[in-house]
N, C-alpha and C positions, 0 to 999 in steps of 0.2 A: 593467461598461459605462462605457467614457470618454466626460462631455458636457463638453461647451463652452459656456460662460453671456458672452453677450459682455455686459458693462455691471453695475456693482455700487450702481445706485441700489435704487430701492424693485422694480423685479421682478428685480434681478438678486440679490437677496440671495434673495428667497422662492425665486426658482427654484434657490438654490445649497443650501436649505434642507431643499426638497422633494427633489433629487436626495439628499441625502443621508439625509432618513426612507424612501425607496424603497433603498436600498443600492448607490446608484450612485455615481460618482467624478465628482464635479466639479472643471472648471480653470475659474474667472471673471477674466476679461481686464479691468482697468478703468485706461484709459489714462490718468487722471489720480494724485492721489496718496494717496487717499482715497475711500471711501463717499459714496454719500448720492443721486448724481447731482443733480438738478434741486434738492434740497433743501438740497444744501451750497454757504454763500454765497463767492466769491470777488468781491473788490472791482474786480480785473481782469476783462476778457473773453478765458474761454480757447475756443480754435478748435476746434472738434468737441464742445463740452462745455454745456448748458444751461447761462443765467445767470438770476442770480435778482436782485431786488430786496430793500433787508434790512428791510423794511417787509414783505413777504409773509406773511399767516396764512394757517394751511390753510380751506378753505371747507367743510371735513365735520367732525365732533365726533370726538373722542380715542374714546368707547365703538366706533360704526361702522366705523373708521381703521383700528382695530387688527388684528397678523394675530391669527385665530384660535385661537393655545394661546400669546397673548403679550398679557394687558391691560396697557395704560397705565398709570403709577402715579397711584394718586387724588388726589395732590395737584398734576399737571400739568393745568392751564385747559384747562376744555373746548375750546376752538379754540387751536391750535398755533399759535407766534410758529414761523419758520422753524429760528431755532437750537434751539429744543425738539423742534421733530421729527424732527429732524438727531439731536438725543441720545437720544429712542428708538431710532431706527434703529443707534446706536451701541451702546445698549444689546442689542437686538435678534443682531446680531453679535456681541456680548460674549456673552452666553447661549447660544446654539446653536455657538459654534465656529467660524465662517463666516470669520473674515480667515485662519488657515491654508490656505483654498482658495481665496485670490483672487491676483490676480498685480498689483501696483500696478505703474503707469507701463508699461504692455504698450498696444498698439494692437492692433487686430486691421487687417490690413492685407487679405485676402480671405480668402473662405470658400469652395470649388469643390467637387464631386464627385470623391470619390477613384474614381481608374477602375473597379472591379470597384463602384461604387456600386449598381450593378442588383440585386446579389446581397447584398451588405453594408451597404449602407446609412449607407455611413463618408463623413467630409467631412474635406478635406484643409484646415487652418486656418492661415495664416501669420498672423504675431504680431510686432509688431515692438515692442523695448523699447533707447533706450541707442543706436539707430543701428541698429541690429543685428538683422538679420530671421530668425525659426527657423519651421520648416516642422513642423506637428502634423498626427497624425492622431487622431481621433476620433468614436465610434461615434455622436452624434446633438449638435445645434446647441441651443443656446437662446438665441434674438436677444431681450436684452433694454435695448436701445438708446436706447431711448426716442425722440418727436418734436418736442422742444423747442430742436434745435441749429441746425434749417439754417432761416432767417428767410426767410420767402412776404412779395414786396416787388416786388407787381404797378406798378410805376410806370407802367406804357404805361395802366392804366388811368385816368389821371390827366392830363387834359391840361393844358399848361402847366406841368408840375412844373420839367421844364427850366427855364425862366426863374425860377423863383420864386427870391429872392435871398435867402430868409431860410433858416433853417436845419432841416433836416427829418431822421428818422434811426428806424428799425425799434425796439418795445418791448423788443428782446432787447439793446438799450442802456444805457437807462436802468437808474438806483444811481439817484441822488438829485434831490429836486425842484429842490436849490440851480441847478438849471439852467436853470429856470423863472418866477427872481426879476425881478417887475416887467416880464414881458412878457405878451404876447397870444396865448397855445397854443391848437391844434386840436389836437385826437386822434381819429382815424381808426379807426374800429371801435370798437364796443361790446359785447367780451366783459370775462372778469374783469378783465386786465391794463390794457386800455385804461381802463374806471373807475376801478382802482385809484389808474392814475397820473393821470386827470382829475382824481380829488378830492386828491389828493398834492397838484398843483400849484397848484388853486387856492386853496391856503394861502397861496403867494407872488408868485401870477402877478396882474396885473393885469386877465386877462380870460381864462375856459377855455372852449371850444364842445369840443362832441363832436355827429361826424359819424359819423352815422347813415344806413342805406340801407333797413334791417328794423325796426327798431328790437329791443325785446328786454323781455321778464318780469324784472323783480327781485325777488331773496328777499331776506331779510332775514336773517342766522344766528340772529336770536332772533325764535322762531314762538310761536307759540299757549300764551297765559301762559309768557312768557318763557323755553322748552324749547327747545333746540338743532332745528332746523328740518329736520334728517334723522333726527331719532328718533321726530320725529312723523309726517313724509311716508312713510318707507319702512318701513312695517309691513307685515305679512303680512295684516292684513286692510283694512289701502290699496288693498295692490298689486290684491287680490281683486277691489278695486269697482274700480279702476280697467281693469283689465282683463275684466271680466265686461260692463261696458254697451260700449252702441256707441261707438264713436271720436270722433264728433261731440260725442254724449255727453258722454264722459269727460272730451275736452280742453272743451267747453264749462264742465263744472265746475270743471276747474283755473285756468282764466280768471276766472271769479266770484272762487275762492278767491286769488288773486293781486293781485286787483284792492281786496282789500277792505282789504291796509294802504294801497293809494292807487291813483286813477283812473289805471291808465298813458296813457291819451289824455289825460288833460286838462297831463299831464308832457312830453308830446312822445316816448312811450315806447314805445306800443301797439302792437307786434309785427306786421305783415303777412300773417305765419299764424302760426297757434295754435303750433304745434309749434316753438317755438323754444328752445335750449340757454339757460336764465334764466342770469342774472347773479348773482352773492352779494355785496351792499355794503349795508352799515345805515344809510350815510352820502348820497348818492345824492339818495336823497328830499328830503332838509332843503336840501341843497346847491343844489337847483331852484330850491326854495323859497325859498330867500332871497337868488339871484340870483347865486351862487358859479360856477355852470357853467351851461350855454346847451345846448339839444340840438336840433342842426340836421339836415336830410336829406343825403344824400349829397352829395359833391364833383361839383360839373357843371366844374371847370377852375379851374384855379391861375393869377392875374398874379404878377406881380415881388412886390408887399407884400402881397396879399390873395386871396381865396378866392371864388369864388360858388358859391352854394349851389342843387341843383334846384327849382326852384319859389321861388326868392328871388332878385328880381332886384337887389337891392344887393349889393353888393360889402361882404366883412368886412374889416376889414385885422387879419395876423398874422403871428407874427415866429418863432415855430417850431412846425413840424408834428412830431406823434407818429404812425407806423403801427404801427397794433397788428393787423396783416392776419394773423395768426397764423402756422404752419410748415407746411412742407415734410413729408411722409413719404417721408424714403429711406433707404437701406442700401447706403452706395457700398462695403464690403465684399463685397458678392452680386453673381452675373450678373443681369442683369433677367431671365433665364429661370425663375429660383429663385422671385422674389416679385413678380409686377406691380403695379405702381404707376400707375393713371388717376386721374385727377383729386384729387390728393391720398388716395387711400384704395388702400389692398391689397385685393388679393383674396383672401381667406383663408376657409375653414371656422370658422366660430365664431368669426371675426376673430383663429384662432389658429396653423393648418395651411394651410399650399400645396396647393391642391388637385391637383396634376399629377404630384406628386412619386412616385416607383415605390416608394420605400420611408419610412413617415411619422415622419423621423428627424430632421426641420428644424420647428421651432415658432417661433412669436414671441409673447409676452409684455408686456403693459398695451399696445399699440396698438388702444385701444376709449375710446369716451363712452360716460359713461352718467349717468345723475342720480344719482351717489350715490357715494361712496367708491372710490377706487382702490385701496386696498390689499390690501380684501380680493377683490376682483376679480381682481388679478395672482395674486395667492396661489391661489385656484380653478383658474384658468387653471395655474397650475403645476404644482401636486398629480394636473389630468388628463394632463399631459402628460406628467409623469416614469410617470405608468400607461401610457399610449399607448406609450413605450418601452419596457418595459418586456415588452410584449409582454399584458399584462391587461385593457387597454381596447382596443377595434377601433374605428377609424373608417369610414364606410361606403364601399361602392364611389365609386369616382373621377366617375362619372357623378351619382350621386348628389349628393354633395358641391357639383359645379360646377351641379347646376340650383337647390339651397338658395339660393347664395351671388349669382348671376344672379336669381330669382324675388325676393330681399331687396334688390337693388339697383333692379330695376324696380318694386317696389312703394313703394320711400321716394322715388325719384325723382318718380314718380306722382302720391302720396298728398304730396307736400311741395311738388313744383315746384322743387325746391333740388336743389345736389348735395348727395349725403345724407351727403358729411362735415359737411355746415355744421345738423345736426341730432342730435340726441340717436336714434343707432345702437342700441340697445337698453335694454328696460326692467330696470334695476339689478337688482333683486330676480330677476325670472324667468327675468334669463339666470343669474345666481349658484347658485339653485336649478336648472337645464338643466345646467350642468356637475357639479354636485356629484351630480346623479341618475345620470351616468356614471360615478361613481366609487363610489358608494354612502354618498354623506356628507348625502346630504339626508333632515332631521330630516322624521318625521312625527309630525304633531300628533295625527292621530288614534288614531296610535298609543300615545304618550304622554300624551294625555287619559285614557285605562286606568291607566296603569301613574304617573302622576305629574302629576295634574290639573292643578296650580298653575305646573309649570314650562309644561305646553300653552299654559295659560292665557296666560303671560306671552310664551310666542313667537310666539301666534296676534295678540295684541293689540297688543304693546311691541314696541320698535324692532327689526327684523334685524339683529340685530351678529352678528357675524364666527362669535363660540363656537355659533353655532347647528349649525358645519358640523363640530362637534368632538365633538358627542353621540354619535355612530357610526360606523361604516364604518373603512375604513384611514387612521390616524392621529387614533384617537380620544385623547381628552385628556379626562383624569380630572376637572381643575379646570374643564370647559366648564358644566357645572349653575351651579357657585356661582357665574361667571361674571355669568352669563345672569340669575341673581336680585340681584346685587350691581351690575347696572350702573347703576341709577339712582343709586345711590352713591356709585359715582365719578364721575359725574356733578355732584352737586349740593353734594361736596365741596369742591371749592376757592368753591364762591360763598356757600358759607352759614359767613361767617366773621364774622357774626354773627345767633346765631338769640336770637329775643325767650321771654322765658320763658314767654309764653302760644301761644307757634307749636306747632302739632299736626304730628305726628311722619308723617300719613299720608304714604304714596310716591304719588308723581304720574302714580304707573300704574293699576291696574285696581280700589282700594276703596272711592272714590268712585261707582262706576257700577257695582257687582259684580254685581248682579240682570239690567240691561239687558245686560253682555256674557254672562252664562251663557246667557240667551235669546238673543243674537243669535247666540254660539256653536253655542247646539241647532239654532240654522236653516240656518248655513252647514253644520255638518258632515253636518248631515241630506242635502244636496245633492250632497254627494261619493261 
C-alpha cells in the first residue's frame, strides 16, 4: 500500500515512521530542503513554509516531547532551545531510516480523487519539484502540513490601521528584537509568540503594552518545587480528578491553582472565561512588575502615532505594532469538498478523518490543541491511522462520525462562548488514551498493578510520557518499562550538575508519600 505524507516536520516524519512499522510504502513530499518544519530555523522567510524565531524553546519537557520508542538523550535540558529539537528530530530520522523515504524540494501541488476512488480509494497526487510537475498515484493521503504558514491578519478589525504611519507587521516576521531598539511596541494578542516577543523587546524598546481582549492564565515551565510543569499537570491521576468533578469544579480549581504563583487580576491578566489556552513564559510576571511591559484591553482604533485602548480614554503613542493574531488553517492542495474549513477549524473525526469521504484513505495529522505535548499526540494519531489503512481499525458509520464532530462543536461553542479554535479542543491525556484504546496500545494499570506494582504505581501517579503507549499492543517496544522508571532521570540530569554531599538520593516521584498513594490508589482502583 502506497501513502503519501505531505510535510516532513514533526508529524510528517512519525507518520512516515508509523507507515513504515505497519508495512506500508511511504513517499514524504517536503518542499523545502530539509526536516524539521516549524522547528528548523531559517533566517529568511520562506513562502509556504513556518518561520520560527531563534530564541524559541519548546513549552513541554524533553521526557513528555518524546516519540514513544525514541527517549531524549539525558544530557539534552529539560526544555528545548529550538536547534536542539531540530537535532532530535535529526537524530529521530537518522535512527529509524526516514530521509530514504522523503523527497526534498518536492511541492505537492494538488491532491484529487482518482476516478474509480469509490471503489479504490486512490488519490491522484501532483508533485512539483525543479519546475517540473509529475502526476502520482496513491493508495491513501497523510496531510501533514502543519498550521503555522499562512498568517490570520484580520486588519478590518482594526480601525484606523489605514492611517496609522508607524510601522506594523504579523509575528510570522519577526527574527529579532534589534527591531525594537528605542521605540514604543504594542503587541496584539497574548498567546505564546505574542509574550515571547513582548518580553524580547522590552530589553530594548523604550516602552512595550500588550493588548489584550481575553486576557489569558500563565504557566510558568518550572512548577511545583521547581519540576517541569507538564510532569506534574498531566498525570493519570490529575487527569482523573480533573475530569471526574464537575466543570465548574474542576476549572474553578485550576484557577486557584494558577493564581497561586500570582493574582492574574491584580496583573491585568484575568482571563474572561476560565477555559482559556494558558500561556508558557517564566518572565512575564517580573516584567509587570517592574514596569518592562504594560497590559492593556483590546484595540478600540488606531491614529497616525497612537493607539486607544477599550475603556481608556487617552491616547498611547506608538511606533510599531506586532500582530500575533495567529494562522490560518488551509490545504490549498485539496478541493474544499475533501476537508471543510469554518472558522479556522476542519471538520474532522477525532480532528483526524473527513467525515464524508466513501472510502477512509485521506487523514490529517497534528491539526489539534491540547494542553500538553505535540509529539506524542501526532505520533498517536499516526500509528491509528496507518491501522485505519490498513484495513484493522474501522471507523464508524458516516452518520455517526458527523453527529460526534457537530454535538463537539456545539457543545464548545456553548460551554465557552468562543469559537472553539480559540480554546483548548481536547483534554491531552484522554484523547491520547481514546486513540491508543483503538489500536490497543493503551496501558492498563489495573492490570499491571498484578503483574508489576511499582511500574502501575509510577504510571498511575508520575507524568504520562510517551513509552506509556509502548508497554503493549502493535508496536510494542521492549525498552518502554525502563523508560517509564528512568524518566525522572533524564530529567534531573542536566540540572544537578552540582549535587551537595549531604543531598538524599530520594526521586521526586512517589517515596516521600508512599503510604498516602498506596491508599489513594486502593480507592481509585476500587472505583473502576
Amino acid at each position: 500500500m502506497r501513502v503519501a505524507v505531505v510535510g516532513a516536520g514533526v508529524s510528517g516524519l512519525t507518520a512516515t515512521k508509523c507507515c513504515l512499522d505497519e508495512g506500508l510504502e511511504p513517499t514524504c513530499f517536503e518542499q523545502s530542503r530539509d526536516i524539521g518544519g516549524v522547528w528548523r530555523y531559517t533566517e529568511h522567510i520562506e513562502a509556504g513554509r513556518p518561520s520560527l524565531y531563534p530564541s524559541v524553546i519548546s513549552n513541554t519537557s524533553k521526557e513528555m516531547s518524546a516519540f514513544s520508542d525514541f527517549p531524549y538523550p539525558e544530557d539534552f535540558p529539560v526544555f528545548l532551545p529550538n536547534a536542539q529539537f531540530l537535532n532530535y528530530l535529526q537524530r529521530y530520522a537518522e535512527h529509524f531510516g526516514l530521509r530514504k523515504h522523503i523527497k526534498f524540494g518536492t511541492a505537492v501541488v494538488s491532491i484529487r480523487k482518482h476516478p474509480d476512488f469509490a471503489t479504490t480509494g486512490q488519490w491522484d497526487v501532483v508533485t512539483e519539484a525543479e519546475g517540473k510537475q509529475t502526476l502520482h498515484v496513491f493508495d491513501a493521503v497523510m496531510v501533514c502540513s502543519g498550521n503555522f504558514s499562512e498568517p490570520y491578519l484580520p486588519l478590518h478589525c482594526f480601525p484606523g490601521i489605514e492611517r496609522f504611519q508607524g510601522q506594523y507587521f504579523h509575528s510570522r516576521q519577526y527574527k529579532h528584537p534589534d527591531v525594537f531598539q528605542g521605540k514604543r511596541v504594542l503587541v496584539v494578542g497574548m498567546g505564546n509568540s505574542g509574550v515571547d516577543i513582548a518580553v524580547e523587546a522590552s530589553r530594548v524598546a523604550t516602552k512595550v503594552t500588550v493588548s489584550t481582549s481575553r486576557g489569558a492564565w500563565v504557566f510558568g515551565r518550572v512548577f511545583d518545587h521547581g519540576y517541569p510543569w507538564d510532569m506534574v499537570y498531566n498525570t493519570r491521576l490529575m487527569s482523573l480528578i480533573r475530569n471526574s468533578l464537575p466543570r465548574p469544579l474542576s476549572w474553578g480549581l485550576i484557577n486557584y491553582r494558577v493564581n497561586q504563583w500570582f493574582n492574574h487580576k491584580n496583573y491585568g491578566l484575568q482571563p474572561d472565561c476560565l477555559v482559556r489556552e494558558p500561556v508558557l513564559n517564566d518572565d512575564l510576571p517580573s516584567y509587570i512588575l517592574t514596569g518592562r511591559i504594560t497590559i492593556k484591553p483590546g484595540v478600540k482604533e488606531f491614529k497616525d502615532n497612537s493607539v486607544v485602548f477599550h475603556n481608556c480614554p487617552e491616547e498611547e503613542p506608538i511606533d510599531i505594532v506586532v500582530f500575533c493574531t495567529g494562522y490560518n488553517v488551509s490545504f490549498p492542495f485539496l478541493e474544499e469538498a475533501v476537508i471543510k474549513v469554518e472558522n479556522k477549524h476542519a471538520s474532522l473525526y477525532k480532528y483526524v478523518f473527513p467525515t464524508h469521504l466513501q472510502r477512509p484513505t485521506l487523514a490529517v495529522v497534528g491539526l489539534i490543541k491540547t494542553l500538553g505535548a505535540m509529539m506524542p499526540v501526532t505520533e498517536v494519531q499516526a500509528r491509528w491511522v496507518t491501522r485505519v489503512f490498513k484495513g484493522l481499525c474501522r471507523l464508524p458509520p458516516q452518520s455517526l462520525m458527523e453527529k460526534e464532530v457537530n454535538e463537539k462543536k456545539k457543545n464548545q461553542v456553548r460551554r465557552f462562548g468562543l469559537s472553539f479554535d480559540e480554546v483548548l479542543k481536547t483534554e491531552w491525556l484522554v484523547y491520547m488514551d481514546e486513540l491508543a484504546s483503538f489500536i490497543g496500545a493503551k496501558p492498563s494499570v489495573l492490570g499491571l498493578l498484578c503483574r508489576d506494582p511499582r511500574l502501575a504505581l509510577t504510571i498511575f501517579f508520575g507524568p504520562c510520557t510517551p513509552y506509556q503507549y509502548r508497554l503493549g499492543g502493535p508496536g510494542r517496544w521492549e525498552g518502554a518499562r525502563q523508560a517509564i522508571l528512568t524518566q525522572w532521570d533524564r530529567t534531573l540530569k542536566p540540572t544537578r550538575t552540582r549535587v551537595p554531599a549531604s543531598s538524599s538520593s530520594l526521586c521526586p516521584s512517589l517515596l516521600t508519600v508512599v503510604g498516602v498513594l498506596l491508599l489513594l490508589a486502593a480507592l481509585v482502583f476500587g472505583f473502576q
